[in-house]
N, C-alpha and C positions, 0 to 999 in steps of 0.2 A: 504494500500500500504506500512506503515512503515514497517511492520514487511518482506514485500519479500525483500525490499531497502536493508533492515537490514542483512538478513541472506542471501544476493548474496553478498552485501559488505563484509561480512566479507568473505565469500569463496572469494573474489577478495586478501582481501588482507591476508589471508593464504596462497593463492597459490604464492604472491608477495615474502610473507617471506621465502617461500619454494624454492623460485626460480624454480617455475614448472612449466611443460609447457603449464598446463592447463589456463594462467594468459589471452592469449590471446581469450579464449571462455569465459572467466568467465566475464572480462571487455566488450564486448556484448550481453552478459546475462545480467549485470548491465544497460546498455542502454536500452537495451529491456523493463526491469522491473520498471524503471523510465520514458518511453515514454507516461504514461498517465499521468502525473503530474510532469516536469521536476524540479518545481520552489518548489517539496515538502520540507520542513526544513528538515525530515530526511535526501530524496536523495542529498542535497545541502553540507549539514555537513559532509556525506561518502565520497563522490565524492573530496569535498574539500581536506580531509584529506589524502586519498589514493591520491593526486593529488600533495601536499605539500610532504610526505614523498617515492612517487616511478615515477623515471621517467620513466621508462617504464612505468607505467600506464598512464601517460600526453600523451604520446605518443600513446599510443592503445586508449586513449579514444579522442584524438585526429583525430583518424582514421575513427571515425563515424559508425563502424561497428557495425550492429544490429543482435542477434541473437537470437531465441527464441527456447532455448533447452527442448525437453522433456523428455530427456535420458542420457545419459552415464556413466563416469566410474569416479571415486574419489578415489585418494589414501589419507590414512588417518596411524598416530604414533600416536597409544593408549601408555600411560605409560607401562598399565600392559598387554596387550597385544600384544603388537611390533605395526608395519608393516602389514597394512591389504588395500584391493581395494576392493572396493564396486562397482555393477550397482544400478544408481540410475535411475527411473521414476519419471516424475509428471500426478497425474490426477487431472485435474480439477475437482472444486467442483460451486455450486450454490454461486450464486453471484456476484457484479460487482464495481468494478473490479475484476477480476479472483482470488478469491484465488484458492489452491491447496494443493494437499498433495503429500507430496516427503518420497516416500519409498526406501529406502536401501535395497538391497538382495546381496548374492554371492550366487553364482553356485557349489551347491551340490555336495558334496566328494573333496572339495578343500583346501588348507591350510587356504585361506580366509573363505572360511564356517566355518571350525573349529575353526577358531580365534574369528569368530562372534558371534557360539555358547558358546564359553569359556568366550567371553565378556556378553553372555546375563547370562550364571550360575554364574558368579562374580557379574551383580546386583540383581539377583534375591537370590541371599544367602545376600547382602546386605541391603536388602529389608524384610525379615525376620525375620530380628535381632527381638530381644524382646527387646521395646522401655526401659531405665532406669526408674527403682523405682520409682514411688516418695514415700518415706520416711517420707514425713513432720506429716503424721496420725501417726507416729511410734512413733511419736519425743513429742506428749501430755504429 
């Protein structure tokens, strides 16, 4: 469960610092993802913290709202690649509690698809590099 706690926390609080309007789905999604174990130490320490520095999030998670998303859309500022909006799915996978896997696409011939593909040629030329020398055999 840490790791869903984890990575809906921090979408709650990107969207918090972004001031986007996505803040009010994602802090439901956080409910949702912590309803099997509310008293977990990770969800305790997220919850707390996003709770201490947004009040709007006191307030939405105040509200009790529970939402258990398996779709939609996420805007995301890459350094190098601007301004891009993903849809994202989750599929469940075996196991229990639920993990899953959450895939990112953008819709073909779009300035998002292009961004995604220029972001995936950026690590894949990254990823290629030829690791550095080691020297030290040189150095006898």
């Amino acid at each position: 469960m840490g790791e869903l706690v984890g990575a809906v926390g921090e979408a709650v609080a990107v969207a918090i610092a972004a001031g986007a309007a996505t803040v009010p789905v994602s802090a439901s999604m956080l409910r949702a993802a912590v309803a099997t174990d509310p008293t977990h130490p990770r969800a305790t320490t997220i919850i707390g913290e996003l709770s201490i520095h947004s009040a709007e999030f006191r307030r939405l998670w105040a509200r009790h709202d529970v939402k258990e998303t398996v779709h939609g859309r996420k805007p995301f500022r890459h350094p190098r690649v601007g301004d891009i909006t993903l849809d994202w799915d989750t599929y469940p996978l075996p196991g229990n509690p639920g993990p899953f896997l959450l895939v990112y696409t953008a819709e073909p011939g779009t300035p998002d698809a292009e961004r995604l593909q220029l972001l995936a040629s950026l690590h894949a030329t990254r990823s290629r590099r030829p690791a550095p020398a080691d020297d030290t055999a040189t150095r006898a």
